[in-house]
Every structure is written in structure tokens, then in C-alpha cells.
C-alpha positions as CSV (number, residue, x, y, z in Angstrom):
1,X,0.0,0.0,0.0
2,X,1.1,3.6,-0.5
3,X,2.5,5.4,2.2
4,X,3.2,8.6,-0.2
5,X,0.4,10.7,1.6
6,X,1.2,14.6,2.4
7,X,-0.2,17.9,2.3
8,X,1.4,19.4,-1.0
9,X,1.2,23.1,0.8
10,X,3.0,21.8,3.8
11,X,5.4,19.9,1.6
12,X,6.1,23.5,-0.9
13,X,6.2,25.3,2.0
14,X,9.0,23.6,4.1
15,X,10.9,23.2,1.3
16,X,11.3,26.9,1.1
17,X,11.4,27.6,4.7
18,X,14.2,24.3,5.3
19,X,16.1,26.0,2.2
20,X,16.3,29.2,3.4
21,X,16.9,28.5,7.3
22,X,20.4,26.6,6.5
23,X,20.7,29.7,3.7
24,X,24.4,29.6,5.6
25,X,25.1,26.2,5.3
26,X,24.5,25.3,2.3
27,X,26.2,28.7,0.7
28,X,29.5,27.3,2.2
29,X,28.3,23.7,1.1
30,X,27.6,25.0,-2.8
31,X,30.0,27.4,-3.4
32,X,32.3,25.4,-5.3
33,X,30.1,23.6,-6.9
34,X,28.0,26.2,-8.3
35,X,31.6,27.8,-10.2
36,X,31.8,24.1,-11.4
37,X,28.1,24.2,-12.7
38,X,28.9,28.2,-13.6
39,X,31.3,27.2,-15.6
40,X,30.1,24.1,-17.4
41,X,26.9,26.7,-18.7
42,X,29.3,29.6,-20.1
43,X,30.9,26.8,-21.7
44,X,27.7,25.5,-23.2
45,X,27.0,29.3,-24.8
46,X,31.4,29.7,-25.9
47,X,31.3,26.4,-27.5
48,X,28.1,27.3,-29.1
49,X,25.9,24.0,-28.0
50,X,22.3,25.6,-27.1
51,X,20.5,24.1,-29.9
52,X,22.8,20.5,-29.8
53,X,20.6,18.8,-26.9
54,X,23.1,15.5,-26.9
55,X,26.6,17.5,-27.0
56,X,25.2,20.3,-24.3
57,X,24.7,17.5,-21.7
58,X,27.8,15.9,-22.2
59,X,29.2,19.6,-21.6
60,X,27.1,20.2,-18.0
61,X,28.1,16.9,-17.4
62,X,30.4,18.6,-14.7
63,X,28.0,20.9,-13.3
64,X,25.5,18.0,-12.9
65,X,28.1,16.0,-10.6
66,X,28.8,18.6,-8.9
67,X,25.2,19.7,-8.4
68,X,24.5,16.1,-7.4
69,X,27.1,15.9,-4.6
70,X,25.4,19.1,-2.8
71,X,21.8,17.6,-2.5
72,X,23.6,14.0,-1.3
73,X,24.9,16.3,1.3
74,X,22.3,18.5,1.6
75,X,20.0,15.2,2.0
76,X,22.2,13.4,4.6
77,X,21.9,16.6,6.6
78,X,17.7,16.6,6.3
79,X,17.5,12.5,7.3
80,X,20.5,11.9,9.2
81,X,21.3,15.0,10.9
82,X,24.5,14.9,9.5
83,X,26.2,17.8,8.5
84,X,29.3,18.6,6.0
85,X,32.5,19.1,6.6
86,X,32.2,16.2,9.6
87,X,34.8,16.7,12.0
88,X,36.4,13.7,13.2
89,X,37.9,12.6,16.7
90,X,41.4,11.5,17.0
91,X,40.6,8.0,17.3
92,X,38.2,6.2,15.4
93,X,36.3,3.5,16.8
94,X,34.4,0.7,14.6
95,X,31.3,2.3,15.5
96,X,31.9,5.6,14.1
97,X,33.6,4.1,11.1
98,X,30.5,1.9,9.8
99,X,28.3,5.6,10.0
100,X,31.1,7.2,8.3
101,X,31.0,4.3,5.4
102,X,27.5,4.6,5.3
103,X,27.3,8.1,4.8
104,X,29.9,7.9,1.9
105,X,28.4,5.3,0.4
106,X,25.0,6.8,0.6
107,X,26.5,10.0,-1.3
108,X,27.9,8.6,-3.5
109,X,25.1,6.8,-4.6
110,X,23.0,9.4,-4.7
111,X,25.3,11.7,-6.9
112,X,25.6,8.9,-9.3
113,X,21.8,8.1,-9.6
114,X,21.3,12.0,-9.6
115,X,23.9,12.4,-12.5
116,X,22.4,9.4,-14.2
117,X,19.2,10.8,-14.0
118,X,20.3,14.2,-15.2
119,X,21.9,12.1,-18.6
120,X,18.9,10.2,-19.4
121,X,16.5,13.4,-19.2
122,X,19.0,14.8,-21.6
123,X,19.1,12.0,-24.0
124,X,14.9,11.9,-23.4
125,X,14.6,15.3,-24.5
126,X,16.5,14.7,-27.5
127,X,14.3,11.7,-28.5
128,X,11.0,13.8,-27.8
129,X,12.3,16.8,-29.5
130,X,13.6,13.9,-32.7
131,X,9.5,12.7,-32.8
132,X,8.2,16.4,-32.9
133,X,9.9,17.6,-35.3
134,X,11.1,14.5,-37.0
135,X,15.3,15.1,-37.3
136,X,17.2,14.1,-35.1
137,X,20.3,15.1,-36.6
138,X,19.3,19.0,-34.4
139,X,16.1,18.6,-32.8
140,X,17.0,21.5,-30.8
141,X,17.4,24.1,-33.8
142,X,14.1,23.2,-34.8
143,X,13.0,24.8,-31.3
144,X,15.3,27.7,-31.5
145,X,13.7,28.3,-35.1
146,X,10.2,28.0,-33.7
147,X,11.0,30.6,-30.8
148,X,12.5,32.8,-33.5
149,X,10.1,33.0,-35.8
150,X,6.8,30.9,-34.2
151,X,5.4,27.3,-34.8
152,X,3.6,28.1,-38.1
153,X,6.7,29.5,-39.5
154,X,9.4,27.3,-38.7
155,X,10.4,25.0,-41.3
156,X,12.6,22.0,-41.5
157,X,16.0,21.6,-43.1
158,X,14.1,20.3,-45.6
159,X,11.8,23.3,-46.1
160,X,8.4,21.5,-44.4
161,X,6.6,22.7,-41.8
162,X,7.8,21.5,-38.5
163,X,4.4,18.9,-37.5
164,X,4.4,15.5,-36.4
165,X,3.8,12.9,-38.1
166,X,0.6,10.8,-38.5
167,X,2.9,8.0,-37.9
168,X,5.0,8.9,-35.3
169,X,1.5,10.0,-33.2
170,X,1.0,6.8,-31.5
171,X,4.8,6.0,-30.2
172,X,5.2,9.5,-29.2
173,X,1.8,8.6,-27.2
174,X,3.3,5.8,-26.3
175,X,6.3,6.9,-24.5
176,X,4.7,10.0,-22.8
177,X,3.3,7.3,-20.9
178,X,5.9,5.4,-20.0
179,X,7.7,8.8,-19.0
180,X,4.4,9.6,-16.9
181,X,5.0,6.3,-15.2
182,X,8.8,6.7,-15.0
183,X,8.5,10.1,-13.6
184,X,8.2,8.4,-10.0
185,X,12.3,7.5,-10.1
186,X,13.2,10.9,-10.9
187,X,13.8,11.4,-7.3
188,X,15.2,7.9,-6.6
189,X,18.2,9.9,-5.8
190,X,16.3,10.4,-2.3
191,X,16.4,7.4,-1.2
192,X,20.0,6.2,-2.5
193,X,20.8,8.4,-0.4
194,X,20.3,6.9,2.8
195,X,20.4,3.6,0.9
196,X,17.1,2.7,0.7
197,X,16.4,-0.1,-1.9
198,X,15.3,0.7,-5.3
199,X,12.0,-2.0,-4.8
200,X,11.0,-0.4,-1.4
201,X,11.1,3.6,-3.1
202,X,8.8,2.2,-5.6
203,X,6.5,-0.1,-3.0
204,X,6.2,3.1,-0.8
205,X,5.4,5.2,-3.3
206,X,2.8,3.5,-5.0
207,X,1.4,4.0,-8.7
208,X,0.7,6.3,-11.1
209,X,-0.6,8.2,-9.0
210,X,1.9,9.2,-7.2
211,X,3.5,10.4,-10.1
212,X,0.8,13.0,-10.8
213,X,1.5,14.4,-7.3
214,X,5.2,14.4,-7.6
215,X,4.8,16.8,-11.1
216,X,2.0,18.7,-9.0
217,X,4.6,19.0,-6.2
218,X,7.3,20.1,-8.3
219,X,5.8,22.7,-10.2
220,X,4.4,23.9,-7.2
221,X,8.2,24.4,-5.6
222,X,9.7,25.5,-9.0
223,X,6.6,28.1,-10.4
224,X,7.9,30.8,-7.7
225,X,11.5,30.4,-8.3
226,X,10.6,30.2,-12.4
227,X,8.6,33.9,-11.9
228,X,11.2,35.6,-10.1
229,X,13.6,34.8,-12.6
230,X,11.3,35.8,-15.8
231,X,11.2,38.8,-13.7
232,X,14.8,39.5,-13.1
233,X,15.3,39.0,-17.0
234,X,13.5,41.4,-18.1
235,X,14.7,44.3,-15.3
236,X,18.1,42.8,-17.2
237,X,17.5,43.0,-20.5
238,X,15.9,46.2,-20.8
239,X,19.0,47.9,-18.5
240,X,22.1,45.9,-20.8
241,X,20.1,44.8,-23.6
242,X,20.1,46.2,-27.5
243,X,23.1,48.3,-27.6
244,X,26.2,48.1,-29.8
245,X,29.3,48.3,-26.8
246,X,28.9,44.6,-26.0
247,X,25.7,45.5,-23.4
248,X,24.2,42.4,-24.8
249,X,27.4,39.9,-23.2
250,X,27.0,42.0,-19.9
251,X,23.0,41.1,-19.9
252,X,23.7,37.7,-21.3
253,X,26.4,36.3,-19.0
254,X,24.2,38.5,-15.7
255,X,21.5,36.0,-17.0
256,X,23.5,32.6,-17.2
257,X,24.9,33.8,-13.2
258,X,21.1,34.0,-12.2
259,X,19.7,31.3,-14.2
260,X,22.3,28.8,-12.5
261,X,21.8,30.2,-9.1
262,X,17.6,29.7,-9.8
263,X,18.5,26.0,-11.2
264,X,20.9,24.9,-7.8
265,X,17.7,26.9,-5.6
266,X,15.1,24.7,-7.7
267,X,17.0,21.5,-7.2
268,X,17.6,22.1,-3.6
269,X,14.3,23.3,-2.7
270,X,12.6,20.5,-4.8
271,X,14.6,18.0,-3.1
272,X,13.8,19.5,0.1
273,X,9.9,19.3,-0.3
274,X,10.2,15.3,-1.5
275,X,11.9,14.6,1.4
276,X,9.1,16.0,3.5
277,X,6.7,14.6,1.6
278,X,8.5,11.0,1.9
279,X,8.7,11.3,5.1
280,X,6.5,8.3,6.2
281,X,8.7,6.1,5.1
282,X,12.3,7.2,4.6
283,X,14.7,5.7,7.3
284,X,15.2,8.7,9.2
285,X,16.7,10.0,12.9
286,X,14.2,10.4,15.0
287,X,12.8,14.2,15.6
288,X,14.2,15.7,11.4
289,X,11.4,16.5,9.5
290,X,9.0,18.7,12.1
291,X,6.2,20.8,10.1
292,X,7.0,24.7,9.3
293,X,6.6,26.4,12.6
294,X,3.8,28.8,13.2
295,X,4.2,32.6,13.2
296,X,5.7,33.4,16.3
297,X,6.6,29.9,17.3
298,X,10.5,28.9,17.7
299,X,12.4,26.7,15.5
């Protein structure tokens, strides 16, 4: 039976309210990672890769790892109490070794499943993109041309419209559902990391179902961040934007430094709210997890 059961307002909310109470932590916990991931999206726009789906993930590849290691920590801190850098006595007893083992191996598992993850949606959105528009030599110039110049007037390198084809309907149908369903081990990366088994995720979390509330869930957490940032680009583009002394780079590379930040606050915020809402059956240390306090009431 499914234990996935939660408020999704309670769940949003403490994932902003956990985020931004360990604001101090986790800047000293991110900060080399996010010039990793900074620096892996500048290389994307040099290199010229913002319509090559396939080639651009290999490129963030770095950024993703690095991304990946901050929520492992990030998530050993919400379910285990544990907290990075550990400090450790001079001696070591077994005891203390076997939680130290576990907690490395229950990182590293959870970067890897969150970097694999990261791979697949890219390779996923290069096969989606393929079925729209029908060429998968550069799916993703077909939607820089539609952005450019709107869907009726985007052609093909073959001088079509860009439509889908009668045949390709069904399969594309076809694995929208499986996607749907597949949706659920997104966020397996939660559970690696306290090494939770891949069988027991997917027992607690029950069917499909649950993978309608975990999209509901997410673009509950990511719709603020998502505004703020549509926002900021515009305040952006019209101070930098449109004039001939290289404003444009200014606005352009202001825009990569805030769209990474809102990517890293998305992922950690996200992350945050699943684990709250998996709280029922996530091994845990007793007392994590309490509701968002009450106006007035102490943490």
C-alpha cells in the first residue's frame, strides 16, 4: 500500500522555509560547486551547443556532478542530521567508522543516480524533441527556429513545416506514458541516499498516481523560483540589452549567473519538499522532518 500521503502546501512550504533557514550552510556547502556548474553553462553558450541537446549535456556533465554531490549532502543533513565538513575525533572506533561508510556510500550513490538521471532526461529530450519535429540530426534548432520565428513558420532543413507525423502520433503517445509512469524514479536519488532499496522507493510510493502528485509537487516548488527569474530577466534585458558596446554579453552572461543560481535553488528546494513529503517512510533519525513552525513559534 502507499505510504506517499502529504499535504502538497505543507510539503512546498518547508521546502522553502528548510532552504532558506540553512541559507548559511548550504552557501559554504555549494560554493564550489556552483563555479563548477557556472562554468560548465558559459561553456555551453562559448562552444556554441544551445540548440545540440546531446553535446550540451555531455558539456554540463560537470555541473550535474557537482550539483549532485550538494543535494547528497544536503540530503544526509535533512535524514541523518548529518552535517558537511564532519569533524572527526582522533581515534576512530568501529562504530563511528560503519556511520562514516554509510554516509559515503550513501552520497555517493546518490550523486551517481542524480547524474544518471540528469543524462537520461537529456538524451529523453533529445528523442522527444527527434519525434516532434522528425530530425534528429538537431532537434533543438528546430525549437530555437520555432522561438525565432513561431510554430507556423518554422520550417525543417528540408523546407516542411515542422508537424508531427501521422505515424509517429502513436509512439510518441506511447512513451509520454511510459515517461508519466517513469516520472516516480526521478527522485530515486532520495532514497539512494540513505540507501534505501530501489523495490522499497517504488513499494512506498505506489502508482501512477503518485506520479501526478510528484509533477503537481514540483511545479508547485519550481513556479515561484521560475517567476522571479522571468522577472529579473526582463529588469536585465531592458538595462544591458540592445546596444552596440557589448551590453548584450553583460546582460547575457548577468542572465547565465542568475539562471544557475535559480537552477541549484530549484534542485535544492525541490529536493527539500520530496523529502518532507517521503517522510512516512524514509529511514530517518528520530525528531528531522518537524512541520514549518507557526508565526511566532521557535524553531
Amino acid at each position: 500500500m502507499s505510504q506517499f500521503n502529504f499535504n502538497m502546501m505543507d510539503a512546498a512550504g518547508y521546502g522553502f522555509y528548510r532552504v532558506w533557514a540553512e541559507r548559511s550552510y548550504l552557501l559554504k556547502l555549494a560554493m564550489f560547486p556552483f563555479l563548477i556548474k557556472l562554468g560548465s553553462t558559459i561553456a555551453v553558450f562559448v562552444l556554441g551547443l544551445e540548440s545540440d541537446i546531446l553535446r550540451q549535456g555531455l558539456v554540463l556533465l560537470p555541473g550535474v556532478i557537482a550539483e549532485g554531490w550538494v543535494l547528497s549532502q544536503f540530503l544526509r543533513t535533512l535524514l541523518k542530521n548529518e552535517r558537511w565538513p564532519t569533524a572527526l575525533p582522533q581515534n576512530i572506533d568501529e562504530g563511528l567508522l560503519d556511520r562514516l561508510l554509510l554516509r559515503a556510500r550513501g552520497i555517493i550513490a546518490a550523486t551517481i543516480a542524480y547524474t544518471l538521471i540528469g543524462l537520461i532526461s537529456s538524451f529523453v529530450r533529445y528523442i522527444i524533441f527527434g519525434f516532434m519535429f522528425g530530425n534528429f540530426e538537431s532537434p533543438g534548432q528546430q525549437v530555437t527556429d520555432m522561438l525565432e520565428s513561431g510554430m507556423e513558420q518554422a520550417v525543417t532543413a528540408e523546407g516542411e513545416k515542422a508537424t508531427i507525423h501521422p505515424l509517429l502520433a502513436l509512439p510518441m503517445l506511447g512513451l509520454l506514458g511510459v515517461l508519466f509512469w517513469a516520472y516516480r524514479l526521478a527522485w530515486v536519488y532520495i532514497a539512494f541516499s540513505v540507501l534505501m532499496p530501489v523495490r522499497d522507493y517504488l513499494r512506498a510510493v505506489g502508482g501512477l498516481m503518485a506520479s501526478a502528485k510528484m509533477m503537481i509537487l514540483f511545479f508547485c516548488t519550481m513556479t515561484p523560483v521560475m517567476f522571479i527569474v522571468i522577472l529579473l530577466s526582463r529588469v536585465i534585458f531592458n538595462a544591458f540589452g540592445g546596444g552596440d558596446d557589448g551590453s548584450d554579453d553583460i546582460a547575457r552572461f548577468i542572465m547565465i549567473f542568475v539562471s544557475v543560481i535559480a537552477e541549484m535553488g530549484i534542485a535544492l528546494v525541490t529536493t527539500t519538499a520530496f523529502v518532507f513529503a517521503m517522510k512516512d517512510f524514509l529511514p530517518k533519525t528520530t525528531d528531522l522532518l518537524k512541520d514549518v513552525p507557526k508565526a511566532g513559534q521557535k524553531k
